[in-house]
N, C-alpha and C positions, 0 to 999 in steps of 0.2 A: 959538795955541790949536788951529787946526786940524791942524798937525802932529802932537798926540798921538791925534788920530783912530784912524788906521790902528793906535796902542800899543794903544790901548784895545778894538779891535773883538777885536784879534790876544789877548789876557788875555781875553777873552769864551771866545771860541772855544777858548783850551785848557781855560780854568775847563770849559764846555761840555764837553768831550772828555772830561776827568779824571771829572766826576762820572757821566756817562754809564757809563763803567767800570763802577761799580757792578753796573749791569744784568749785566753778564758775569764773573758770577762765577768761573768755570771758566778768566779767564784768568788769575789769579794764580794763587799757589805752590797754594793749596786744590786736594787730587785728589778723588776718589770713596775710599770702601771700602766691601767687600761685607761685611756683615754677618752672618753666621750661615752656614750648612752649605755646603761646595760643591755645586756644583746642574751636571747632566750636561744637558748643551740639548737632548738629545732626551726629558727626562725633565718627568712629569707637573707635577714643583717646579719647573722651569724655565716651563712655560707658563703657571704660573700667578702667575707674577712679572712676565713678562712685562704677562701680563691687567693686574692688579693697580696695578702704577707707567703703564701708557701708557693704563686706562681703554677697551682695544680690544680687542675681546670674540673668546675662540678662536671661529674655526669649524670645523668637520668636513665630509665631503662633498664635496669641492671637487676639479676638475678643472683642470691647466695645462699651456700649453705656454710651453715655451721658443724663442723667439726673436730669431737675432743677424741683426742690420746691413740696412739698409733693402729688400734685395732677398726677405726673409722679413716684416719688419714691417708693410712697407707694404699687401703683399697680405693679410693677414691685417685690417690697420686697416679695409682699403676692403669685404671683404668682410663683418666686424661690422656694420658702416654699414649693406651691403647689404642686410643681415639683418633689421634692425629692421622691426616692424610696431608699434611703440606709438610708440616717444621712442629721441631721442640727443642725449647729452651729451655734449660736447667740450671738457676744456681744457687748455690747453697754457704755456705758458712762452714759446714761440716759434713763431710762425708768419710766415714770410716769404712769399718769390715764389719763383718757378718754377715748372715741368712740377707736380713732388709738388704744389706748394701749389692749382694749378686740379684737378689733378684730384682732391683732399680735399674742394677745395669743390664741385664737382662732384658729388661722392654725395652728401652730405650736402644740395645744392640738390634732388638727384632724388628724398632722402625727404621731404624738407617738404612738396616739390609732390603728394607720395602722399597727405598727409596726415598723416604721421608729427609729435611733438611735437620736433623739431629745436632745442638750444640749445648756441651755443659761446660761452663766456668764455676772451680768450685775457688776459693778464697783456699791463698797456698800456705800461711800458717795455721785456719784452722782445719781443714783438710791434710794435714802433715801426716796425720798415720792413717790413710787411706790404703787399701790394698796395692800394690802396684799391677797387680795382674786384672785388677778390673780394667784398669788404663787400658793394659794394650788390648784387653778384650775390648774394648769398644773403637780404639784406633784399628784393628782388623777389619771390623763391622763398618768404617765409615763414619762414627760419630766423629765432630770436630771438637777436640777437647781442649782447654785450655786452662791456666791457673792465673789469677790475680794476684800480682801485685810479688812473682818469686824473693825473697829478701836478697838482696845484693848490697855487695863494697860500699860501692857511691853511692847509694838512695839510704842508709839505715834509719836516718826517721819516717822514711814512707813504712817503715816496717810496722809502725803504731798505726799505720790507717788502713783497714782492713776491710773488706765490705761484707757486712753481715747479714745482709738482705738473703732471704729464702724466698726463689719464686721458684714457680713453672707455670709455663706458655705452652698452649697447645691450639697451633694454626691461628692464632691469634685473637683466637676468638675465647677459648678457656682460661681461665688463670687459677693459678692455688698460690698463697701466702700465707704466713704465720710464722708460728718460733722453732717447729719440727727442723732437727738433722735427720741426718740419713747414718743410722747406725744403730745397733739391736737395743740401747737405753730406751728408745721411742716408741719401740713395739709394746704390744700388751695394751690393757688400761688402767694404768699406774697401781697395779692390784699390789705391788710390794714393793721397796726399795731399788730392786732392779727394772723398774719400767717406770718411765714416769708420766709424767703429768707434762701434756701441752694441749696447745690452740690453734686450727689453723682454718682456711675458709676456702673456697673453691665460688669463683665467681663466673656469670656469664654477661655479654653486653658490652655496650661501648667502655665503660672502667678498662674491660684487660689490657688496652690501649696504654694506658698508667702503668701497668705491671709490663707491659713488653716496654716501654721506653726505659725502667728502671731497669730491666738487663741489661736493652741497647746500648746504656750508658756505659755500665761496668765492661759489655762486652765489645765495647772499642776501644776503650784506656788500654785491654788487655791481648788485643787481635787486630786493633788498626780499619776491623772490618766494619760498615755500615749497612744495617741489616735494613734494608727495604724493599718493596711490594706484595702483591696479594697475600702471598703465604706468609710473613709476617705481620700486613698492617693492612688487613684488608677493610673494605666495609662493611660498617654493623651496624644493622637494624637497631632499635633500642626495644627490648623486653615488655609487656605491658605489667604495670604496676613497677615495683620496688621503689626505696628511696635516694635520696640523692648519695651519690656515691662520691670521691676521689681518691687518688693516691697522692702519697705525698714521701716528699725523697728528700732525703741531704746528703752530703760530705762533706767531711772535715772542712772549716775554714776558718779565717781569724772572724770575731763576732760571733753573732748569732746564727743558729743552721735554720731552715725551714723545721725540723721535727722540736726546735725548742719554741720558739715562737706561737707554734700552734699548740701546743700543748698548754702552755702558758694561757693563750687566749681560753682554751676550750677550759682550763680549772678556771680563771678568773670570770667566765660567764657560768658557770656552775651557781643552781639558784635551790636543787631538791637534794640529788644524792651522785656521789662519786664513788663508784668501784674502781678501784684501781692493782692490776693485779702484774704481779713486776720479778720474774726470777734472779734478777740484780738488778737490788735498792739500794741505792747509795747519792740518796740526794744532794745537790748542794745547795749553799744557803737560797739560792734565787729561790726556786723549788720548794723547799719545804717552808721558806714562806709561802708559799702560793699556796700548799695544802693546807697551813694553821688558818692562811686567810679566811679560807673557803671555811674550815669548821666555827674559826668565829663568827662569820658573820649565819651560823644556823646551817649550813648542809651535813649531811650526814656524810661521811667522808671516812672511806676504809678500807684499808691498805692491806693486801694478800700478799704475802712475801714467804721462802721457799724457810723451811725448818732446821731441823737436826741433820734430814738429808740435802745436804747443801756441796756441789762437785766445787766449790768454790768460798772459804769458810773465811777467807781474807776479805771478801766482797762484804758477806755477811755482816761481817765483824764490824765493817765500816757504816755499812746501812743503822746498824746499831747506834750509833752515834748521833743518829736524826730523832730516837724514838723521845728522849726526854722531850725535847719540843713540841715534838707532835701529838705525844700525848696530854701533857698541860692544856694544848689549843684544842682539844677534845678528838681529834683524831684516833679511829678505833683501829690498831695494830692487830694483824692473824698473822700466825707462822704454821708452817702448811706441814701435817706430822705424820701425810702416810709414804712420801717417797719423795724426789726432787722436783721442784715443780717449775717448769720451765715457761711458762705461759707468757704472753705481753699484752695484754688488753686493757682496755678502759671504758668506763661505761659514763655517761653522766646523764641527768635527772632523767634516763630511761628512755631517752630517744638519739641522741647521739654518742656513738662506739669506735674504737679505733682496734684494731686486729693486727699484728706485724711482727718484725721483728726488734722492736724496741722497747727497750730495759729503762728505767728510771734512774741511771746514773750516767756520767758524764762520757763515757767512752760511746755510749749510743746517740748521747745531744751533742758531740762535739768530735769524737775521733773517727768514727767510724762509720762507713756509707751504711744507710737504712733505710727503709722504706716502710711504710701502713698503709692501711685500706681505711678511709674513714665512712662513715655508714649513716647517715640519720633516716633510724628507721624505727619504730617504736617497738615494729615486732621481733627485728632482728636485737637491739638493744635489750626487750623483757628476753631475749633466749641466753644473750649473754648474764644477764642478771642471773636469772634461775641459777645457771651454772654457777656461776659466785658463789651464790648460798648454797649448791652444793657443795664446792670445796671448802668453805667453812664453815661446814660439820668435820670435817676434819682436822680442822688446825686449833690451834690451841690462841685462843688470845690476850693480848699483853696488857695484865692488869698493873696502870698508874701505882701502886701503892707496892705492890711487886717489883715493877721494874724501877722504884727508888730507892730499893734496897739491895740491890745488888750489889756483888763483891767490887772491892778495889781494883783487884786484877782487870776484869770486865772494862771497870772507866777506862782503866789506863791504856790497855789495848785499843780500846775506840778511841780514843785521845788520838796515838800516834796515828792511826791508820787515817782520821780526820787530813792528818798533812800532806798524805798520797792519794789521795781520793779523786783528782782532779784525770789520774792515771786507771781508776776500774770501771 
């Protein structure tokens, strides 16, 4: 009798598996289609589709800068911090040890002690080997610190939903977003394998409104608390000049999230060129039809994705599995060959950008809380471009007739990993 144990737990577990599917609709044959007029993304019908399907309101007024690789990010982070005279809000994805990681906590200890309303929620799996002694440095100081989402007994599939969002709020007036952790891989500017490659943005204007609500959210699941007035959500002027801006957020849900929807919309109105640069690519089929659409019907469409240095080679492996397709429907593949490249952006026909923490596989459309910054701005979009075409100078790209011959082994691995993919 005990021997059918292990038969029985194992028919659980797929039955489990199989129905779960459901949730993910987008991983079967089911694509997207756009319904009614083509819509140009720098145009007034484009932002209000946007608005519309993700619920996240244009704003106007709004000021940004662009910044790559930790030797711009950091200083820019530490002096927002600096900044603050009301509140700061910190969350992150990751925050480990090192130099960066004392000296984050560090500011952050020295506005509390001002008196500032100091609060960081970092996400408790992937913050797992954070220092412990930063903790209580900053619980002496006064910061309110808390973690998302601890793994417990009775919750273990809240453990797969994770919130990956990277902000900071300063008086609610500043915001920074992008794909930066807080740990010494992000220092430097990806001059070698040990520092890598990211994107992040520092905004001013009614937008940071978008970026303190995607905290507020995470940081009441996690604290119960409801963060409101002046010092968190005070009133903003709106900027003179910049483009329209919004944030846009999900979490896990059965269907479709707000970050797939839009994405979906913004490749299917794509009419010139699509950058898309992704440190876990691992499409699924809705998706990488979406991108062969786009190169059949003539856009130029090309896909940055991380190389040899890869912290994560199972993701890789699986993204791999997208490229015969994509490359057949003319889609031009780079793989990034000076260090790990963690970026998440997207650019199309050069005036509308998205900047955040979201990856091009299914854990970011569907598992896990994330947030962007979307931007239609022609200058801010040509800065994002530039940059594109700098990092590929450096990556190697994947020639059709090359990547048809590759070995057995290769298929077969993308093969299997195709059947978990729903899962990275």
């Amino acid at each position: 009798m005990n021997k059918r144990w292990p038969t029985a737990i194992a028919a659980v577990g797929v039955a489990w598996y199989a129905s779960d599917s459901l949730r993910h609709r987008r991983e079967q044959e089911d694509g997207y289609r756009l319904r009614g007029e083509e819509l140009d993304v720098g145009s007034g019908g484009f932002l209000r589709a946007t608005e519309a399907i993700t619920s996240a309101p244009i704003s106007y007024g709004n000021d940004i800068d662009l910044l790559v690789n930790g030797d711009r990010i950091f200083p820019a982070m530490i002096e927002t911090i600096a900044g603050a005279q009301l509140s700061v809000n910190l969350l992150t994805y990751i925050y480990w040890s090192g130099e960066i990681a004392r000296t984050i906590a560090g500011a952050l200890c020295e506005r509390a002690k001002a008196g500032v309303e100091v609060n960081v929620l970092l996400d408790a799996v992937g913050s797992a080997k954070m220092d412990r002694g930063l903790i209580d440095k900053m619980d002496e100081s006064g910061v309110t610190f808390a973690y998302f989402r601890p793994p417990k007994p009775y919750a273990l599939r809240r453990v797969n939903n994770r919130t990956h969002r990277k902000l900071l709020i300063a008086d609610g007036t500043v915001g920074m977003t992008g794909g930066v952790g807080i740990a010494d891989e992000w220092t430097g500017d990806a001059q070698d394998p040990e520092h890598w490659r990211d994107t992040h943005v520092r905004v001013r204007g009614p937008v940071v409104r978008g970026l303190q609500g995607a905290f507020a959210e995470n940081w009441l699941e996690a604290t119960g608390d409801v963060l409101v007035g002046p010092a968190y959500l005070p009133e903003i002027e709106p900027l003179d000049g910049g483009g329209a801006m919004q944030v846009v957020r999900s979490s896990a849900t059965v269907g479709d999230t707000n970050i797939e929807a839009l994405y979906f919309l913004a490749i299917a109105c794509a009419q010139r060129s699509l950058h898309l640069t992704s440190a876990y690519f691992a499409p699924r089929p809705a998706f990488a039809e979406a991108l062969t659409d786009a190169a059949e019907r003539g856009v130029d469409v090309r896909v940055l994705v991380p190389g040899p240095h890869h912290d994560k080679h199972v993701v890789r492996q699986a993204g791999r599995a997208s490229y015969k397709e994509l490359l057949e429907a003319g889609v031009r593949m780079f793989e990034y060959q000076a260090t790990m490249l963690h970026s998440k952006t997207l650019s199309i026909d050069g005036i509308w950008s998205s900047v955040g923490s979201v990856n091009f596989d299914n854990r970011s459309f569907q598992l896990n809380d994330e947030s962007t910054l979307c931007v239609c701005s022609e200058r801010f979009a040509g800065a994002l471009d530039d940059q594109f075409a700098r990092d590929v100078e450096h990556a190697e790209e994947i020639e059709p007739d090359r990547w048809r011959r590759r070995g057995s082994r290769e298929r077969a691995t993308e093969a299997l990993l195709k059947l978990v993919r729903r899962e990275l």
